[in-house]
C-alpha positions as CSV (number, residue, x, y, z in Angstrom):
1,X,0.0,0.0,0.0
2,X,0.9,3.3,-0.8
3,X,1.2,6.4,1.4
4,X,-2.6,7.6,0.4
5,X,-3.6,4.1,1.8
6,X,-1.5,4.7,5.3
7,X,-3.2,8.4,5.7
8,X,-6.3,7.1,5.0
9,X,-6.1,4.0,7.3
10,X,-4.6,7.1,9.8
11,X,-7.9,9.3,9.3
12,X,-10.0,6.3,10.0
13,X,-8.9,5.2,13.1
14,X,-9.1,8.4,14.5
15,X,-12.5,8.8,13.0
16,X,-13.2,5.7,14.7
17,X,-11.9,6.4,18.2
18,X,-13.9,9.6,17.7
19,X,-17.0,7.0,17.6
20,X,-16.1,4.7,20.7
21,X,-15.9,8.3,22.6
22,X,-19.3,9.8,21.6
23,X,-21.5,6.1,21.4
24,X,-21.8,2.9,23.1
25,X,-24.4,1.4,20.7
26,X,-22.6,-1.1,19.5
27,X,-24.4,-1.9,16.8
28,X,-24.0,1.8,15.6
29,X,-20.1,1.1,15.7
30,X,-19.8,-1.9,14.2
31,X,-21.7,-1.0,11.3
32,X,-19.1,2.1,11.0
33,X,-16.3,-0.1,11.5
34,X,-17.8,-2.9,8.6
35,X,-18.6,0.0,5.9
36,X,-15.0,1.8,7.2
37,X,-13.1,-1.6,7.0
38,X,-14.3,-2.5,3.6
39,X,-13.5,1.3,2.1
40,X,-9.4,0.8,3.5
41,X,-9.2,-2.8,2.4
42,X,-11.3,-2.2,-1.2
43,X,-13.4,-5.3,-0.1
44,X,-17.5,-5.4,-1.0
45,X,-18.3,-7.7,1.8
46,X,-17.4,-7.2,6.0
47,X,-18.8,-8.9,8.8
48,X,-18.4,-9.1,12.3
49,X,-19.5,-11.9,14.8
50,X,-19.4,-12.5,18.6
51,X,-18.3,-15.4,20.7
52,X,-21.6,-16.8,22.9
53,X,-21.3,-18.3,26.3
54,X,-20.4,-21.6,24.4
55,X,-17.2,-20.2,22.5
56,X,-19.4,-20.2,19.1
57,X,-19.2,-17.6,16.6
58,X,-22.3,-15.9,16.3
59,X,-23.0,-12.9,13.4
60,X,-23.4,-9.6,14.2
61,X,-23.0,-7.1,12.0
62,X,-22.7,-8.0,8.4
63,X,-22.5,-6.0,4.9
64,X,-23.0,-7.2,1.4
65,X,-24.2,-10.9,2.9
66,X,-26.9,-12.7,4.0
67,X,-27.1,-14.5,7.0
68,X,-26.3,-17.6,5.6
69,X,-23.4,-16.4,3.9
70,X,-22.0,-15.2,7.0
71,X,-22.5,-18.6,9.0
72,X,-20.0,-19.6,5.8
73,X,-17.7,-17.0,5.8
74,X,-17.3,-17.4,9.8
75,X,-17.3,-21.3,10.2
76,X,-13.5,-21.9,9.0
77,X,-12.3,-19.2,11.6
78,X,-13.8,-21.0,14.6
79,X,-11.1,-23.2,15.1
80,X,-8.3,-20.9,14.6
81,X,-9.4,-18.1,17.1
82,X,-6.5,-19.4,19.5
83,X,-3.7,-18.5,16.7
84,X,-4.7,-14.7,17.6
85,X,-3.4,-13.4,14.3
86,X,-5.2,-12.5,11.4
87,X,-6.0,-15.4,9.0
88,X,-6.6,-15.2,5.0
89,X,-8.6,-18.2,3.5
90,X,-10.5,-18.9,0.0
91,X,-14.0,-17.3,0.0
92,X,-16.2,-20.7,0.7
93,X,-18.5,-19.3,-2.2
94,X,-15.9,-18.0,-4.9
95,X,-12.9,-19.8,-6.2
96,X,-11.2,-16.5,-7.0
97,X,-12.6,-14.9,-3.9
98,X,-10.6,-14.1,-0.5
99,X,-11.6,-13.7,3.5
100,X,-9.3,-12.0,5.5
101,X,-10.5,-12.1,9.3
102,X,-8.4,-11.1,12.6
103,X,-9.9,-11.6,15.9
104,X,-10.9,-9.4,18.4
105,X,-9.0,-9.3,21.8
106,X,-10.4,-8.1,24.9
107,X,-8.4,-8.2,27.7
108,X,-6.3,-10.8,26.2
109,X,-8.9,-13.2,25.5
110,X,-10.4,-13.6,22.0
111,X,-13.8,-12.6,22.2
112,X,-14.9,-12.6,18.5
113,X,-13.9,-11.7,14.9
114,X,-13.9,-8.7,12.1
115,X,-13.2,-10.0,8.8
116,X,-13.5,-8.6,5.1
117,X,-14.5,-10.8,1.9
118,X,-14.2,-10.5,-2.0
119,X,-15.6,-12.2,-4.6
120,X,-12.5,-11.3,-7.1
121,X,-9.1,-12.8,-7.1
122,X,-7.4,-10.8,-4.5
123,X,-4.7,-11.9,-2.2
124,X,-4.1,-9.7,1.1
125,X,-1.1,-8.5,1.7
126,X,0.8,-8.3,5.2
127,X,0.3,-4.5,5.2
128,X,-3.3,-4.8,5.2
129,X,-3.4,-7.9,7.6
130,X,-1.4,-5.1,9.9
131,X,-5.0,-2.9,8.9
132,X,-7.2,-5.3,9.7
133,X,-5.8,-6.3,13.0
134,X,-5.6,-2.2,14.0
135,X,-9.1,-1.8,13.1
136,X,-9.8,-5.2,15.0
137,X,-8.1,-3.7,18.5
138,X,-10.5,-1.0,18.5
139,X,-13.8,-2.3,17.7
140,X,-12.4,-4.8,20.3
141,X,-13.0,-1.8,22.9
142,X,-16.3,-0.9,21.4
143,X,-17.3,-4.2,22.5
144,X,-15.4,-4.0,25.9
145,X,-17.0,-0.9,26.4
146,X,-20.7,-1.9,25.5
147,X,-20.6,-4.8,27.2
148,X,-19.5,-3.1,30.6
149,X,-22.3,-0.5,30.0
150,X,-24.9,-3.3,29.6
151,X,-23.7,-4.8,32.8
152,X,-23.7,-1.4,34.8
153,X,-27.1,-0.8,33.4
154,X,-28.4,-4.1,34.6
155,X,-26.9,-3.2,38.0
156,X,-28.2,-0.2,38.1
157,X,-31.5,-1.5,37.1
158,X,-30.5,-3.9,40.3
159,X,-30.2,-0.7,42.7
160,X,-33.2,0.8,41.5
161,X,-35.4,-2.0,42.5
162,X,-34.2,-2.1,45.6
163,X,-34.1,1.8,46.1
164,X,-37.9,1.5,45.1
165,X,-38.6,-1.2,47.8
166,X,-37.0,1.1,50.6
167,X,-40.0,3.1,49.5
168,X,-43.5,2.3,51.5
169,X,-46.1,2.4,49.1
170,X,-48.7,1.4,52.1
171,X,-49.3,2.7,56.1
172,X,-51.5,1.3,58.5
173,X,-55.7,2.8,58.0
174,X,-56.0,5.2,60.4
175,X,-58.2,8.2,61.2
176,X,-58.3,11.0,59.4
177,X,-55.3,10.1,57.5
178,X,-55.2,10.3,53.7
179,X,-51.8,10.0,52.2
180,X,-50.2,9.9,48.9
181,X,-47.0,10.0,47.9
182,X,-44.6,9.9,44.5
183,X,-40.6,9.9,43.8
184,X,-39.2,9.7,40.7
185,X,-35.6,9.4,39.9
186,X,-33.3,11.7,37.3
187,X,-31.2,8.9,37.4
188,X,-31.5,5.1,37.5
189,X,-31.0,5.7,40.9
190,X,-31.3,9.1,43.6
191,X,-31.0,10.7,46.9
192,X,-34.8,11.9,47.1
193,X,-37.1,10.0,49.7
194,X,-40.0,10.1,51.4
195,X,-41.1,7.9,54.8
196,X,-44.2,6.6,56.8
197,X,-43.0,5.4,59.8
198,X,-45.3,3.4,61.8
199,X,-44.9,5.2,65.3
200,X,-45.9,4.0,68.9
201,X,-49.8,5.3,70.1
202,X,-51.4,5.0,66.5
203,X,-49.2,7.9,65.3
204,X,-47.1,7.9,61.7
205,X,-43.7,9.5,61.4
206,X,-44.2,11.3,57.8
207,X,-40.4,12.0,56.2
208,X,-39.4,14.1,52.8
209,X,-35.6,14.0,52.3
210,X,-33.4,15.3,49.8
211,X,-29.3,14.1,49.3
212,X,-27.0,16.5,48.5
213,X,-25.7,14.5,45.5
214,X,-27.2,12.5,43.1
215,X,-26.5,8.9,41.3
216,X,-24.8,6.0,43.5
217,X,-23.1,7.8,46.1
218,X,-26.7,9.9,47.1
219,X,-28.4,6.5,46.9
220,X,-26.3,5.0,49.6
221,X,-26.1,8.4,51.7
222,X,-30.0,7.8,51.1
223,X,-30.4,4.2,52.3
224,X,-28.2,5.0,55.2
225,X,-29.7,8.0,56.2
226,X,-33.7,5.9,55.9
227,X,-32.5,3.5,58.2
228,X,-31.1,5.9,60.9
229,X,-34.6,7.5,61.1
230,X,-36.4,3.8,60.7
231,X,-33.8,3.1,64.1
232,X,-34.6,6.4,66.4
233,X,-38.1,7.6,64.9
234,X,-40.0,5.0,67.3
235,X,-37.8,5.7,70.4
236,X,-38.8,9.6,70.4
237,X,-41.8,11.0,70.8
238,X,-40.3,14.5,69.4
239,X,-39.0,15.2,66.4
240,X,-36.2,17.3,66.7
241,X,-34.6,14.9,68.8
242,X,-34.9,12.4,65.9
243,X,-32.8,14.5,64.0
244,X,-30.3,15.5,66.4
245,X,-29.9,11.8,66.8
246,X,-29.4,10.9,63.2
247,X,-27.3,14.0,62.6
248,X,-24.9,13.0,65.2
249,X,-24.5,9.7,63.8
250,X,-24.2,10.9,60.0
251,X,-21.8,13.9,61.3
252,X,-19.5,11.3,63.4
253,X,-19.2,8.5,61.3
254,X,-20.3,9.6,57.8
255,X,-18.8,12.8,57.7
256,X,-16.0,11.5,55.5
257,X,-18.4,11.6,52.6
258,X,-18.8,14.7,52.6
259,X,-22.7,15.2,51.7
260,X,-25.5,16.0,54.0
261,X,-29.5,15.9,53.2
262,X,-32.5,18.1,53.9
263,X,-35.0,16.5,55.6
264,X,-38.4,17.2,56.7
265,X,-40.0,15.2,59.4
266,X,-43.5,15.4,61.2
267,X,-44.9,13.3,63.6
268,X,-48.8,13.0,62.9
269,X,-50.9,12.0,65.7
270,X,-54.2,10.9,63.7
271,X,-56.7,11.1,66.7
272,X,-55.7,14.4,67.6
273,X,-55.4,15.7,64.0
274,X,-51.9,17.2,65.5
275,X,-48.7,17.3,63.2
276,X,-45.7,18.2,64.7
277,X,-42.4,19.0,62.6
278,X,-39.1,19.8,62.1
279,X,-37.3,20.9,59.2
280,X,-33.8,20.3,58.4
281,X,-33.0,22.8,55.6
282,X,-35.8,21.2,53.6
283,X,-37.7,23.0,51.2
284,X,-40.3,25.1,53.3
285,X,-43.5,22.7,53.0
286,X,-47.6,23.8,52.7
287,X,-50.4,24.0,54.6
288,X,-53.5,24.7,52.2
289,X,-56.2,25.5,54.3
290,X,-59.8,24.1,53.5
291,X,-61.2,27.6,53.6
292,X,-58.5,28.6,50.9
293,X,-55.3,30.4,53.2
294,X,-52.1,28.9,52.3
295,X,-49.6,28.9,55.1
296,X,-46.1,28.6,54.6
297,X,-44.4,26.4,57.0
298,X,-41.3,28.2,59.0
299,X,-37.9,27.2,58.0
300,X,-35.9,25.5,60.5
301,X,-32.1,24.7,61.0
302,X,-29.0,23.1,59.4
303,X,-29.3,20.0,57.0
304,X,-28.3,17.3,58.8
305,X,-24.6,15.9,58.2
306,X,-23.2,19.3,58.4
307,X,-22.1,20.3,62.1
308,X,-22.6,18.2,65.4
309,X,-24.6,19.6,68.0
310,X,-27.1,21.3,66.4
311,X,-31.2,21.8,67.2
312,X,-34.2,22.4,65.4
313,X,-37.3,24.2,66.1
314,X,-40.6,22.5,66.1
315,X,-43.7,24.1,64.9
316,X,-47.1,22.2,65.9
317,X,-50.6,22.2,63.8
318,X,-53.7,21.3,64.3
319,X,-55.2,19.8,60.9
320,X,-58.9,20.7,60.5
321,X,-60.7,18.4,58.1
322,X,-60.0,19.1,54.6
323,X,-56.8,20.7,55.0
324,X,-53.7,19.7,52.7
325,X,-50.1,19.4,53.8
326,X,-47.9,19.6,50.7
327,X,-44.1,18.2,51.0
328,X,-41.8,17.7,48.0
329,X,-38.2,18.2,47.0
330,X,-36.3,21.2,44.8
331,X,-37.0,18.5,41.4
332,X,-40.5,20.6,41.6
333,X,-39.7,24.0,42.0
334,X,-36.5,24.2,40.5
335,X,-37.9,22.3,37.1
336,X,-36.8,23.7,33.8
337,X,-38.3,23.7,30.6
338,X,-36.6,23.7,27.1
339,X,-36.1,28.0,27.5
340,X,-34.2,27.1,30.8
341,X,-37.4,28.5,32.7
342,X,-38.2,27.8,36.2
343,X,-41.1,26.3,37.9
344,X,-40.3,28.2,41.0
345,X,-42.3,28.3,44.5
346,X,-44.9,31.2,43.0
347,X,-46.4,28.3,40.3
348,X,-47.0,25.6,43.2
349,X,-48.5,28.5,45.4
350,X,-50.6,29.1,42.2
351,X,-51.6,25.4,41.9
352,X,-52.5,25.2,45.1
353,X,-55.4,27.6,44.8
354,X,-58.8,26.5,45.8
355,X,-60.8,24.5,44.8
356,X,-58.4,21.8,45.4
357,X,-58.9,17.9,44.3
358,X,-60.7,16.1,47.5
359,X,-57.9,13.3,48.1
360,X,-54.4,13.5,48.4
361,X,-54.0,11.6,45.6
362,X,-55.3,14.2,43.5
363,X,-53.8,17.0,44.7
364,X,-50.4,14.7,43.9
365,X,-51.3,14.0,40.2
366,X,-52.3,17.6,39.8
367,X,-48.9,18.9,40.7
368,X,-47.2,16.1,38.7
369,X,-48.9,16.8,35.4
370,X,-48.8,20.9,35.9
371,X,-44.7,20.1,36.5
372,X,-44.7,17.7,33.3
373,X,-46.9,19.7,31.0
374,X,-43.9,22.5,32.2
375,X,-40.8,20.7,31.2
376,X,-42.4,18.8,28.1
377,X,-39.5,16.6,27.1
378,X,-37.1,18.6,28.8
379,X,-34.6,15.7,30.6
380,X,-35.6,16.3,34.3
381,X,-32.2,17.4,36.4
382,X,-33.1,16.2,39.8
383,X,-35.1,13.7,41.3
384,X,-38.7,14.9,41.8
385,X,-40.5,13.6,45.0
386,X,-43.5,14.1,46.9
387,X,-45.7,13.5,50.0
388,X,-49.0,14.7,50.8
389,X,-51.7,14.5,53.8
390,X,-55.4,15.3,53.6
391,X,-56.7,15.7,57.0
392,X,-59.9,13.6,56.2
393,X,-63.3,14.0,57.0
394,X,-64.5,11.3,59.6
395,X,-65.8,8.3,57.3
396,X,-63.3,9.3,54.3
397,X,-60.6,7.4,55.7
């Protein structure tokens, strides 16, 4: 080959480590590696084909054959995979014809096979064996590299599942107690989360909770931080000592990570219609009224996981029937839409204008389609998560 061919094999490579950067569909690289592997070696046919769990070839990605005439092209390679070199043979269906196939290494262990075919008389050369077997090391990573994608995908898939089970999706019927709830991820896994904590005396412990970070680390920061609440919440009957409890323990022993959460946490006492809170730098929550007055809940002190030794004021309600609280995590407000807008605090206040749905469950859906109709098919940036309790009218429950 001359020195056109060696700029153009040059140009191609690059091109094609350009591709293994930007994708990690496979089959979208291969097929660029085929239709680029055929143009440097002036060959009409390419194929490509994948050891199975058996050590069998098995086709891929193919181009100017049918699947027949792959299984033909393929089948005199199987038994030289081990020679790790590329191999030239007679085309099984041309007697002029050529193959010329070099096997893909991953790791050091042959894991399939990128050849190129002609029907003409053609004999490859060493230079373009050298070709083949470059192009052949790096679709070798496009392979490497989907197939660890697929498996952190499926172990992602793994976390979510359990993430999602963390999440109680029923409580205990008691009196005047209408809940709903919802948490959606950005990821395949997040740091939002909401509680109902079973609590001594018929009471629930309500939680809305927001990690610092997101992905894996603000899912374990998560599951740790549940479970510290799930440990003290039923020792105390107040809920500022909860926190100061977890907070200790997060600040001591989990300050390493450096990440803290907002959380807000009520203890609602359903025979009393009493709810008494505590906010942790959590997004201020709302009391809609039944006659139509929204209050806005007082903020209250640090997140915990920041400093030791810190305390948090309680604020105590008394729920008439028909009132709403409404909890829920910055993925609402701070929602963006494809011109970068805001949700913001003033269109939830808005939303939350009388007359308002008659079960929590409404009132939920309403806010999740007003925030969805908002972003459109804007990629959400943060988990989006919410709790809310109806005070319910004696019989509704």
């Amino acid at each position: 080959m001359d020195n056109a061919g060696s700029a153009q094999e040059l140009y191609f490579l690059y091109q094609l480590a350009k591709s293994l950067a930007l994708s990690i569909d496979l089959d979208e690289v291969m097929e660029y590696v085929i239709d680029g592997t055929c143009a440097l070696l002036g060959a009409e046919q390419g194929f490509c084909c994948f050891l199975d769990h058996a050590g069998r070839l098995r086709p891929h990605t193919a181009r100017g054959l049918q699947a027949a005439d792959l299984d033909a092209l393929a089948r005199p390679f199987q038994g030289a995979l081990d020679e790790r070199r590329p191999i030239a043979c007679a085309h099984p269906q041309s007697a002029q014809g050529a193959v010329l196939a070099a096997p893909l290494l991953v790791r050091n262990q042959v894991q399939g096979l990128l050849g190129v075919a002609t029907v003409y008389e053609r004999q490859f050369s060493p230079v373009e064996q050298k070709r083949l077997t470059n192009v052949a090391n790096l679709a070798a990573l496009a392979l490497d590299n989907a197939r660890l994608y697929e498996r952190v995908q499926q172990e992602l898939a793994l976390g979510w599942q359990i993430q999602q089970s963390f999440l109680p999706t029923s409580w205990p019927a008691l009196p005047h107690t209408d809940l709903a709830v919802f948490c959606r991820p950005a990821r395949e896994v997040g740091g939002d989360f909401y509680d109902v904590v079973p609590l001594p005396d018929g009471c629930l412990g309500l939680v809305m909770a927001d990690v610092s970070d997101k992905g894996v680390p603000a899912a374990l920061f998560m599951a740790l931080t549940r479970s510290l609440l799930r440990a003290y919440a039923p020792q105390q009957s107040v809920p500022s000592q909860v926190l100061h409890q977890v907070n200790e323990f997060l600040v001591r022993d989990a300050g390493v990570s450096n990440m803290f959460v907002t959380l807000f946490y009520a203890i609602w006492d359903p025979q009393r219609r009493r709810l008494c809170c505590a906010n942790a730098g959590h997004n201020l929550p709302l009391l809609c009224r039944r006659e139509g007055d929204l209050e806005i809940l007082p903020p209250g002190g640090l997140a915990l996981g920041v400093m030791p030794q810190q305390r948090w004021p309680e604020v105590e309600l008394l729920l008439r029937p028909g009132d709403v609280l409404v909890t829920y995590t910055d993925g609402l407000t701070e929602a963006r839409n494809s011109a970068r807008d805001i949700f913001g605090d003033e269109r939830l206040r808005q939303l939350l204008q009388p007359p308002l749905s008659p079960s929590a469950e409404g009132v939920l859906q309403h806010l999740v389609r007003a925030v969805d109709d908002f972003c459109g098919d804007t990629p959400a940036a943060d988990d989006l998560t919410l709790l809310i309790l109806r005070c319910a009218e004696k019989g509704e429950d």
